[in-house]
N, C-alpha and C positions, 0 to 999 in steps of 0.2 A: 782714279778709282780708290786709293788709299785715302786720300779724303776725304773720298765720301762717308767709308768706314769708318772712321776716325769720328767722323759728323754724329752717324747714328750711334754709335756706342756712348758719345757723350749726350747725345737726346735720350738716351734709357737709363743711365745712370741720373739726370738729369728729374729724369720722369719718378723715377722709384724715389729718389730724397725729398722730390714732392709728395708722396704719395704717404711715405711714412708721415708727413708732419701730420694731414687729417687723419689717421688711425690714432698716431696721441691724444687728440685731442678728442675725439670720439671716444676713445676711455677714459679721460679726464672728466669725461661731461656724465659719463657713464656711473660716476658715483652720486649725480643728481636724477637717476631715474628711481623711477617708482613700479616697484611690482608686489601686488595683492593677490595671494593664492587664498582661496576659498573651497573648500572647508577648509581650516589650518587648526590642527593639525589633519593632513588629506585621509581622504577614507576610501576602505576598502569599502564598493558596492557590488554585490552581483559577483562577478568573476575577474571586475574592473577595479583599479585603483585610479578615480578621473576627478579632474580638480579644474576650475576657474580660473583663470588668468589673468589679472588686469592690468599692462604695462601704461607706463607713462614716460618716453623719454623727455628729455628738457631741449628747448629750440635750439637749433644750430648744431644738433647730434647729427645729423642726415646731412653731410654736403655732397653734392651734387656726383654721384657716380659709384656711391657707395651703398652699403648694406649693414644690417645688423642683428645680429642673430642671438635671441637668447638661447642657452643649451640648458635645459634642467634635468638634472640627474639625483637619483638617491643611492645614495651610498656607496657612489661610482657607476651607477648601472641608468645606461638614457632611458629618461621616462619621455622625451618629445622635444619641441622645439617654435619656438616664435621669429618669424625674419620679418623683418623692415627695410624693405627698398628703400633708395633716397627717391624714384621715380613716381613711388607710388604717394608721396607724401611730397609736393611741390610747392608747400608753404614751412618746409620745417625749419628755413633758418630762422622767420620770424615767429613760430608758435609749436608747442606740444606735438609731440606724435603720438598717438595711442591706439591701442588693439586691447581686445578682450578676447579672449579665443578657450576651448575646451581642452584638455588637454584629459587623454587617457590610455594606459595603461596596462597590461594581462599581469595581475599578482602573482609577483615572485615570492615565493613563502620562506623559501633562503635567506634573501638578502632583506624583504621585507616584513618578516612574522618572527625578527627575534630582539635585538636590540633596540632603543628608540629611534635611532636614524634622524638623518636632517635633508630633507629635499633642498636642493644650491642649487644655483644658476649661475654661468659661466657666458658673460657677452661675447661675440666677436665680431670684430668691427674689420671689415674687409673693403676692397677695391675692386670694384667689377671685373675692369677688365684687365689687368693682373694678377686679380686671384691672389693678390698680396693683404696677408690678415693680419691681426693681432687680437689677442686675447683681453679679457678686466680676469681680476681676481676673483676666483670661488667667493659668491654670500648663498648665508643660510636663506630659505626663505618660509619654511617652514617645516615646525616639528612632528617628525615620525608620521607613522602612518594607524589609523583607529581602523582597527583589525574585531572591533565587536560582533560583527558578521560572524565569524567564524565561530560564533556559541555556536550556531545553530548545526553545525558538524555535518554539513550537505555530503559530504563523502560517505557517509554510512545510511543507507537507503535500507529498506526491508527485503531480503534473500527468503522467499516465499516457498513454500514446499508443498509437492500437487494433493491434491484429495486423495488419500491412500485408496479407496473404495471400504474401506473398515471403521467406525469409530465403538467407541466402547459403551458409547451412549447408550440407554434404553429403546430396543428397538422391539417392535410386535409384529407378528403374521398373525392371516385370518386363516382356519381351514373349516371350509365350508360341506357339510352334509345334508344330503335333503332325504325325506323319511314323506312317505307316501300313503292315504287312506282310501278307504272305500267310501265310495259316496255315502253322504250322511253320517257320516263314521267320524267319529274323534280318537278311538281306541289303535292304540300303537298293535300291530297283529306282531307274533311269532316270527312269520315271513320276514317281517320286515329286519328285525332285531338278527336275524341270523343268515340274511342278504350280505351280497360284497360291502356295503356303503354298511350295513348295520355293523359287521366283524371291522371294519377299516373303524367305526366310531369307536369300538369298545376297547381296540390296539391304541387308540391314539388317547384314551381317556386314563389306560393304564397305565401309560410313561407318565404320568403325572406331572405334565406339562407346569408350570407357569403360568396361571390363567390370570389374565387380568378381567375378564368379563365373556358373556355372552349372549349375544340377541337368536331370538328363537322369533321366528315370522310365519303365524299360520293365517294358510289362504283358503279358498275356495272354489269350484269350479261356478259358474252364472248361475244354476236353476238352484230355483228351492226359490225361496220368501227372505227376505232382507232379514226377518228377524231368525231364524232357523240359519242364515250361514252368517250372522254376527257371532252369534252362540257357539255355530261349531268352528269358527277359525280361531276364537278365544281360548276352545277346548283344546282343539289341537296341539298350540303351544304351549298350554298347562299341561299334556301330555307329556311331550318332549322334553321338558321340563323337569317332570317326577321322574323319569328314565334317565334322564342327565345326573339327578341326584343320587338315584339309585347304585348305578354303576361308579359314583365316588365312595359311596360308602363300602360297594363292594373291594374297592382301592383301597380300602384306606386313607383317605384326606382327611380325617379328622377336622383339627379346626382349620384348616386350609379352605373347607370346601365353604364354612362359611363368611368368607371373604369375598367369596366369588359373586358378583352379580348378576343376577339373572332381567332382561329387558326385553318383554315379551310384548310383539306387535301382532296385534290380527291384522291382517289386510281384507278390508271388506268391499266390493262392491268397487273393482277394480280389473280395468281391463288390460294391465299392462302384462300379465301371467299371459292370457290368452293371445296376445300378436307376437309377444314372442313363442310360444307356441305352436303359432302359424308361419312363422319364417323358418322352423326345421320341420315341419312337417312333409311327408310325402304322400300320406296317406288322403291327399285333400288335392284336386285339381287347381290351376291355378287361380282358372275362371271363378271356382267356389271358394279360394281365400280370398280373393277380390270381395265377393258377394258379404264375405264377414265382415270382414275390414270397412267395409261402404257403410255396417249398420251401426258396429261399434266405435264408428268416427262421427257418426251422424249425429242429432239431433236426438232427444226425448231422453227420459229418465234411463236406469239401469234395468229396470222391471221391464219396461218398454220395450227395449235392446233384446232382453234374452225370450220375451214371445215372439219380437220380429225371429231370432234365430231358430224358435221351437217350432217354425211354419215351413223352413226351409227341405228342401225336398230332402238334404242329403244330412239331416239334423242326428240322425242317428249314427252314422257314420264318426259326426261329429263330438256324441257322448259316449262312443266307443272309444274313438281312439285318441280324440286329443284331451277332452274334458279330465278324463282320471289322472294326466298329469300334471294337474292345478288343482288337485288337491293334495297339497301340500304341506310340510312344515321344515321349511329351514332353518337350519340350526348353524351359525358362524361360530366359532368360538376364537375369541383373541387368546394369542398365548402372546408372552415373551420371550423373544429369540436366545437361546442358552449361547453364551459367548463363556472363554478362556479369561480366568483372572488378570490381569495384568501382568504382577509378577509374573506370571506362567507363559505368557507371551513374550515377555523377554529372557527370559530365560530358553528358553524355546533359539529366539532367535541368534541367540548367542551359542549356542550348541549348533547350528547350523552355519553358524560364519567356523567356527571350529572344526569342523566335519563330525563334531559328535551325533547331530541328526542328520536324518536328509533335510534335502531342501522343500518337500511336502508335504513336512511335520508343521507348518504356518500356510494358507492362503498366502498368496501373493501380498494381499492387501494388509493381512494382519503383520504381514515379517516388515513393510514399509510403516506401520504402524507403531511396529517395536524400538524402531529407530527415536522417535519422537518420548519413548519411557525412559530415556537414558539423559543425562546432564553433557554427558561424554563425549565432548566431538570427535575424540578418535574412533570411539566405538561407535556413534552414528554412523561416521565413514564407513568404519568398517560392513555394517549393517547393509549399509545404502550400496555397497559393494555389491553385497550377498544376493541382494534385489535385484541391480544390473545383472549379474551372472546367472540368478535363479528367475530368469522373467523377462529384463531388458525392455521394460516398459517403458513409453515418454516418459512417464510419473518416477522411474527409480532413476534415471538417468538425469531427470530436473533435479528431485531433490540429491543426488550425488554430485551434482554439479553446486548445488546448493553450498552445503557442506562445503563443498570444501575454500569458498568464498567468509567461512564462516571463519575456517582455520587458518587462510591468510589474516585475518586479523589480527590474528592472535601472533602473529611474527612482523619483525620489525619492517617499518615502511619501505619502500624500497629495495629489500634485501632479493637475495635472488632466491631465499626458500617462497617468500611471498609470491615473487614473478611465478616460480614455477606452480604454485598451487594455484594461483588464477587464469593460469594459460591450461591447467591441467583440466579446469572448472567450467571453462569457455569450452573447451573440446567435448564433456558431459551435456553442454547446455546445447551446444550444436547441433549433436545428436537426436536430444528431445524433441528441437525443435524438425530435426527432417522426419521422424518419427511422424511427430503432431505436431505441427507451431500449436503453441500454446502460449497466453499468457504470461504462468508463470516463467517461465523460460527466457521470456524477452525481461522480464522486470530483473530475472538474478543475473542478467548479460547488460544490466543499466545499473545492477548495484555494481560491478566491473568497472564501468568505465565511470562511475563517480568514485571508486577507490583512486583513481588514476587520472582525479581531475578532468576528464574528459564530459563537461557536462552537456554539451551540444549533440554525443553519441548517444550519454544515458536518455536523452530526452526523447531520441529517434525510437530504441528499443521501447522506452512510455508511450509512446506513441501508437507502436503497434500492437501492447499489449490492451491497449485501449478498446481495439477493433477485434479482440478475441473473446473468448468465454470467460466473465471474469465473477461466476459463481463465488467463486474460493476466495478468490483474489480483490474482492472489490476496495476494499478497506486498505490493503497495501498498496496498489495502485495510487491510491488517493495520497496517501502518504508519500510514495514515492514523487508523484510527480508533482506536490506542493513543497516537494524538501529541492526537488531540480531546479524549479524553477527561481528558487532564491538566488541561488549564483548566479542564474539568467539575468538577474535583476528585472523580473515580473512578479513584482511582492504582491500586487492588488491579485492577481490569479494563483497564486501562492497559497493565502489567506484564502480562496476560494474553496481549493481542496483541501486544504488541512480540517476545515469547517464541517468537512465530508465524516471526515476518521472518528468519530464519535470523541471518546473519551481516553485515549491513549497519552497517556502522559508526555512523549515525546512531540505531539502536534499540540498541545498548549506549551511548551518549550520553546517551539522554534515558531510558534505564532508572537508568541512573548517576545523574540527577539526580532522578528521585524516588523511590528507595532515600536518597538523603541527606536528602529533603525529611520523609521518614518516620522518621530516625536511625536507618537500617541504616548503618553507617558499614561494617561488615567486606561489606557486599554493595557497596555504593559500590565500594568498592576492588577488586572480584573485576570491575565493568563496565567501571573505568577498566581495570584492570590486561589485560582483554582486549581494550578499542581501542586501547592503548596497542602489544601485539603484532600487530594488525593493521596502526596502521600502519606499522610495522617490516618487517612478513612485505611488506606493500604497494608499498613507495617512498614512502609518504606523509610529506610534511611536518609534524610538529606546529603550533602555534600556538598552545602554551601553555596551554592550555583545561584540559588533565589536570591540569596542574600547580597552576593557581588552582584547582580543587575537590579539591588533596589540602590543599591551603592552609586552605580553610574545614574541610575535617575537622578540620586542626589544632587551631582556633581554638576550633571547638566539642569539643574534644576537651583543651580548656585548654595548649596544647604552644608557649608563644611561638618559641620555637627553630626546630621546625619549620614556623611558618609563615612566619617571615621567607624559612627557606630554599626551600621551597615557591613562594613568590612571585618572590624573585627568579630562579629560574627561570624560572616562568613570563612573568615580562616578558621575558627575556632571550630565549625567541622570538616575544614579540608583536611583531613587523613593524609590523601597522598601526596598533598604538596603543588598539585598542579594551579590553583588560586592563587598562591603566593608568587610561583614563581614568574606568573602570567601579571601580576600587580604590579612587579619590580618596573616593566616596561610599558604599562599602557598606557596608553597617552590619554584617556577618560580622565585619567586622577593626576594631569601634569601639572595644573595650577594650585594641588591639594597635597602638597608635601607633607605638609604640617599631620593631617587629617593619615596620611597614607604612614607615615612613620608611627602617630599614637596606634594604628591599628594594629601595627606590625614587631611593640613591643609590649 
């Protein structure tokens, strides 16, 4: 039995000294392989960093029972991995083994969006069934990672704010008067002027409204001669007319009144007074508005119509009680609706976030309103508080959610005042949405989770905002879920919606940048070349941004010349330094030292 021990322990000592010699020699051969990553330097697409592969060991790397594993890492961090069986390659002592394989990646902005970096590959040449390995030495295989992508700054989506129910815009009401004659009559009577409807005209003509215009429409009941109720529905509203003017002057409108226009319709030889007429009447059995309705739907001229109706038995009935109220003349008058100055609305709303007013010194809609007159995100918040507290609407609670996605911006990434203002913004936005799912609500809960790189979430909430009301919202929508979809890596649908957003400076931006991310370079240049007139036509500042991506066209367009001059521009108005410090590592300009130095001094 000691024997036989003695046996197997020198068969496994035996075994491993064999085992080691093919792993030497498997790294020895190891420095005759060949491996092509494609794109090099790799790039960042979508929300991936994915690259091409294309190995080539040399013959007699694979002996019989082994393996080998490329490991590619950057910057210490595994991006994947390529294994070669000896099993699966049973001609490899005599020829090549090769694989081309995809390799990809979720970007790590840490370890990949600061320094150039070098993507390396580390072989391991192992022993099946031992499990006994050995390593090759770290090669680079390609430089850094093309981070262009991230012009297009997919983490900041549009935070949309609901339809307050107020704008400050020019708005108008009609208020409508009707003023009544006696048959054949065009003359305004006494009665009429000192009726409910005449004192309700003369109250409302003495606030000296606003008037943008007024249509005066006189009609007629059916009898008489076409030419006799042409004449008196003409008169009528020349009546109304000299009485509307009358009572401005007795106002006082000065030259106000003759601004006002006056648009005077007869209505002649029309049957539309009459059936409505006949649908509030009581005075008429039903059988006998049938009997009208049958003559004045029917066939023949208007003449025709009203002797058929002058034969009907109960015809008198009918010029007693319905006829005198179609003769008429109505009088709409447009005014413009008196709203609060601006100023005066925030102001307003600020003495009620204060408790210096109540909270019924604004409509609801105007204090959601006031919000929007201030630069101030604290004082928005604060506003949009006053809203939740004084109302509790979906609307103040979206846009308070809003907000305050607005103000994690504005603190450092990551930090825990940020967390807390986003979890603070999601619980406002939750709300709205049990309130009212709404639209907006799902888009400022997608600008959330693209602060947070969660782009597969933000897309879910695009999604649903999609299948709501998007009155308000349609244009942000668009934006938003052409800005999602870039880190999706669905550029051609990307380009779909942005195409939506009309003229927003930001979707010719991030159109521009994946038009070059696709090597449309002449489209590139047709998005720059059109924010560049905006912000011209605008007042807008540059900040050099166009200028560094006519630079990388250069580059990839082989042009040193042009890209030195490109860049130096473009520094020339980088203010805050974020170009330069973005040019020190980008791998766009790695074979343009020369070109990247003259810009830079």
């Amino acid at each position: 039995m000691k024997n036989i021990n003695i046996l197997n322990l020198v068969f496994v000592v035996l075994f491993t000294i064999s085992a080691c010699n093919p792993l030497k020699k498997m790294v020895e051969l190891s420095k005759q392989q060949q491996i092509n990553v494609n794109p090099n330097p790799i790039e960042l697409a979508g929300s991936k960093v994915s690259f091409d592969v294309e190995s080539t060991l040399p013959k007699g790397m694979l002996p019989k029972g082994t393996s080998y594993t490329l490991n590619f890492n950057f910057e210490g961090t595994d991006v994947g991995s390529i294994e070669f069986i000896a099993s699966d390659y049973p001609n490899s002592a005599s020829s090549t083994s090769k694989s081309t394989k995809t390799l990809s990646v979720p970007y790590n902005s840490s370890v990949m969006g600061g320094t150039l970096g070098k993507l390396s590959v580390v072989g391991t040449a192992k022993v099946v069934v031992t499990g006994k390995s050995l390593d090759t030495e770290s090669n680079d295989v390609a430089d850094g990672v093309n981070r262009t992508i991230t012009f297009t700054r997919a983490s900041v989506i549009p935070t949309p704010k609901a339809y307050p129910g107020y704008t400050d815009a020019e708005e108008t009401e009609v208020t409508s008067i009707d003023f009544y004659f006696n048959q054949g009559s065009s003359y305004l009577r006494g009665s009429e002027k000192k009726s409910d409807r005449g004192e309700q005209f003369a109250a409302f003509v003495a606030e000296k409204n606003v008037t943008k215009g007024v249509n005066i429409t006189g009609a007629h009941s059916p009898e008489g001669s076409t030419k006799v109720n042409e004449t008196l529905a003409g008169k009528r509203a020349d009546a109304i007319e000299k009485y509307y003017r009358a009572q401005m002057d007795k106002y006082d409108y000065k030259d106000e009144a003759e601004s006002i226009g006056f648009d005077l319709v007869p209505v002649v030889e029309n049957w539309d007074g009459l059936r409505r007429a006949l649908r509030g009447s009581s005075s008429l059995s039903r059988e006998e508005r049938s009997q009208i309705s049958s003559i004045i739907n029917g066939g023949g001229s208007f003449v025709d119509k009203e002797k058929s109706l002058s034969k009907l038995s109960f015809y008198k009935t009918l010029m007693k009680e319905v006829y005198p109220d179609l003769r008429t003349s109505r009088t709409e008058v447009v005014t413009v609706i008196e709203k609060k100055p601006n100023n005066e609305i925030l102001a307003i709303a600020q003495n009620i976030v204060s408790g210096e007013a109540s909270s019924d010194a604004l409509s609801h809609g105007e204090l959601l309103f006031a919000a929007g007159l201030t630069p101030d995100l604290a004082e928005k918040a604060s506003i949009y508080g006053a809203a939740v507290k004084w109302g509790g609407t979906w609307q103040a609670h979206n846009d308070f959610g809003s907000v305050h996605i607005e103000l994690a911006r504005e603190e450092e990434e990551g930090s825990e005042a940020q967390l807390k203002l986003l979890e603070a913004g999601k619980t406002q936005l939750d709300i709205s949405n049990t309130k009212n799912e709404n639209a907006e609500a799902h888009l400022n809960l997608a600008a959330i989770a693209a602060m947070q790189y969660d782009w597969t979430l933000a897309n879910e909430h695009i999604n649903k905002a999609a299948g709501l009301d998007l009155t308000y919202a349609e244009g942000r929508y668009n934006m938003a879920k052409g800005t999602i979809l870039i880190p999706l890596g669905d550029y051609e649908n990307a380009l779909n919606h942005l195409n939506k957003v009309g003229q927003r400076g930001w979707a010719k931006w991030r159109k521009g940048i994946v038009q070059l991310m696709s090597y449309n370079f002449d489209e590139t240049k047709k998005e720059m070349a059109a924010l560049r007139k905006q912000f011209k036509e605008s007042g807008w500042k540059e900040n050099g941004g166009i200028d560094y991506i006519h630079a990388i066209i250069s580059a990839r367009e082989g042009d040193s010349n042009a890209v030195a001059e490109n860049l130096k521009t473009a520094l020339s108005k980088d203010e805050d330094g974020m170009l330069k410090e973005r040019l020190v590592n980008d791998v766009e300009f790695l074979n343009y030292s020369d070109a990247v130095n003259a810009a830079m001094n």
